[in-house]
C-alpha positions, 0 to 999 in steps of 0.5 A: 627902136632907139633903145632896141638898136643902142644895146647892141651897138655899145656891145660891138663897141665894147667888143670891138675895144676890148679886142684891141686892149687885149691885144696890146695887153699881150704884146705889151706883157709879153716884151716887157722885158723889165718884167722878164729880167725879174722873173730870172732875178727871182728864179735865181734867188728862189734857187740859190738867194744865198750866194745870188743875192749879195751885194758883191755878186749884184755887183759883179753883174752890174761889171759884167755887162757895163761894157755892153751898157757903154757900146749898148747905148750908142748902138741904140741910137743907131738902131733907131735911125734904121741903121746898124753897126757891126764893128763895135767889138773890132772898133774896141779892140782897136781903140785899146791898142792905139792907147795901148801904144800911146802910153807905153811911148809916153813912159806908161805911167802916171796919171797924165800918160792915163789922161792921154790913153783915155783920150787916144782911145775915145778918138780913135773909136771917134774916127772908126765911127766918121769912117762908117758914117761916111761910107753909110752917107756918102758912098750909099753902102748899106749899114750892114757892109760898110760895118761889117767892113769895118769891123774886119778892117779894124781888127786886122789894123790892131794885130798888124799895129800890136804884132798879134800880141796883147799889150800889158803895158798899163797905168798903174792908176788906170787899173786903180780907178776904171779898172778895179776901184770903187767909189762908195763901194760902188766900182767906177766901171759900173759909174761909168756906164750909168753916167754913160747910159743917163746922159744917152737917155736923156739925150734921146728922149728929151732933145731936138738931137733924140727927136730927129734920131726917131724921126729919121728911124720912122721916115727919112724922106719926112724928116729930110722934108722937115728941114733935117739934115739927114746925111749929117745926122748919121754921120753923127750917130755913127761917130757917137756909136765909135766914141762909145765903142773906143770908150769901151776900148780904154774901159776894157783894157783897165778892167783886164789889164791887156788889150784881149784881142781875140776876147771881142769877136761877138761883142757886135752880135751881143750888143745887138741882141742886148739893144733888141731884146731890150725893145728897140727896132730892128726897122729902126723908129723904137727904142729907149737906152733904158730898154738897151740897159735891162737887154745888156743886163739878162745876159750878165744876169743869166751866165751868174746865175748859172754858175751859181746854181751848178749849170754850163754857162753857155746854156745862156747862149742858148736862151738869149738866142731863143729871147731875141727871136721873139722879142724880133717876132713880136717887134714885127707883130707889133708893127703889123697891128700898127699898119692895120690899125 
């Protein structure tokens, strides 16, 4: 009896486990998105190696998306709090100009007048970021209004500061090192963003600072039990999303050579869509800065590649919108499987 009735109790077991692994197994594959970008690396390559896989055409990718990178990584520690912010693009624009104007007051040249553009621009992305914490924490507004607000606020600050027209008025020494130089061969942009993206990694996935980013994400109400300062700490992620967004401002402005104000209308959106498809929840509580790096970096990927092979570039539109949509479907299927097990 004993040996009539174990067989097929380790079978149910057995069973039981293998419906769950391969249930994960699914999930995992299917939003292992490191794996997605190889396959389009890979399709490229097979399709046209000769011009896709060059170190100079890497390298323009890696140029192409180190703006999403910067504005991606404090987007991701937004994101994981449960939050969102929709005026990176506006805040970027707006750090651009307030530099913009600063530099040109000062003589707009030398390496001091650079110094102090970086600085302007980091502060005014800084004080946006306060603002939308603020009115996040204190006044109550939901994350998607109070941003939203923000980023129409924000952009219609910079046309009315710069008068609707682009400044050009640049440092010669900032265009020579952000904006088109290389150390090493590898461009300063690029350094930037990776620097950037590391010290936003480590941060989150190894200090009290990060752990109380997911906590807040997963449960507020347990973390501000737990002795969090919770109102505080948003306000921190918010100004930390606004500093990166004004980083990305004074990059911008070095890379093109002018503010591009109307150049930044879906910057949001994009930044959003890399940092989902890059695994981070939209429910906030998941979410790694490395994930948010391979997102921004499908895209930069998809529109080179399909340049190269001879097809519109806007059919990566297309498929980034179709990536998104599932990545969010299977975030959510994920989170069922989490409730119900």
């Amino acid at each position: 009896m004993t040996a009539g009735t174990s067989a097929p109790a380790e079978t149910g077991t057995a069973g039981g486990e293998r419906r769950p692994r391969r249930r994960r197994l699914l999930l995992g594959s299917a939003t292992d998105i490191t794996a997605i970008l190889l396959v389009i690396v890979v399709v490229f390559s097979v399709a046209d190696g000769g011009s896709f896989l060059t170190l100079e055409n890497l390298s323009n990718i890696l140029i192409s998306a180190s703006l999403l990178i910067v504005m991606g990584v404090g987007a991701t520690f937004v994101l994981i709090t449960g939050g969102v912010d929709l005026s990176v693009g506006s805040v970027l624009v707006f750090s651009g100009v307030v530099a913009g104007m600063v530099m040109r007051a000062m003589g707009g040249q030398g390496v001091g007048v650079s110094l102090v553009g970086v600085l302007v621009a980091l502060a005014a992305g800084t004080a946006w970021g306060i603002v939308n914490g603020l009115v996040v924490t204190r006044l109550r507004v939901p994350p998607l209004i109070a941003t939203l607000g923000s980023f129409g606020a924000a952009q219609g600050l910079a046309q009315v500061l710069s008068g609707g027209n682009d400044l050009k008025d640049i440092p010669n020494e900032l265009v020579d090192t952000l904006g088109v130089g290389r150390l090493a061969g590898v461009p300063y942009l690029v350094l930037v963003a990776l620097v950037i993206a590391l010290l936003g990694g480590v941060a989150l996935a190894v200090t009290r600072y990060g752990r109380r980013t997911y906590a807040i994400g997963s449960n507020a109400e347990a973390a501000r039990r737990a002795g969090v300062n919770v109102d505080r700490h948003l306000l921190s992620v918010y100004a930390l999303a606004g500093t990166l967004a004004g980083l990305a401002g004074i990059l911008s402005y070095a890379e093109f050579g002018s503010t591009t104000l109307s150049g930044h209308a879906t910057d949001n959106l994009n930044v959003i869509a890399a940092v989902v498809i890059g695994g981070t929840s939209l429910f906030g509580g998941v979410g790694t800065v490395f994930g948010s790096i391979i997102g921004a970096l499908i895209p930069a990927v998809l529109s080179n590649g399909l340049v190269i092979v001879g097809l519109n570039s806007f059919w990566r539109d297309f498929a980034v919108g179709v990536v998104l949509v599932v990545a969010v479907y299977l975030d959510q299927l994920r989170r069922r499987h989490r409730a119900a097990g």
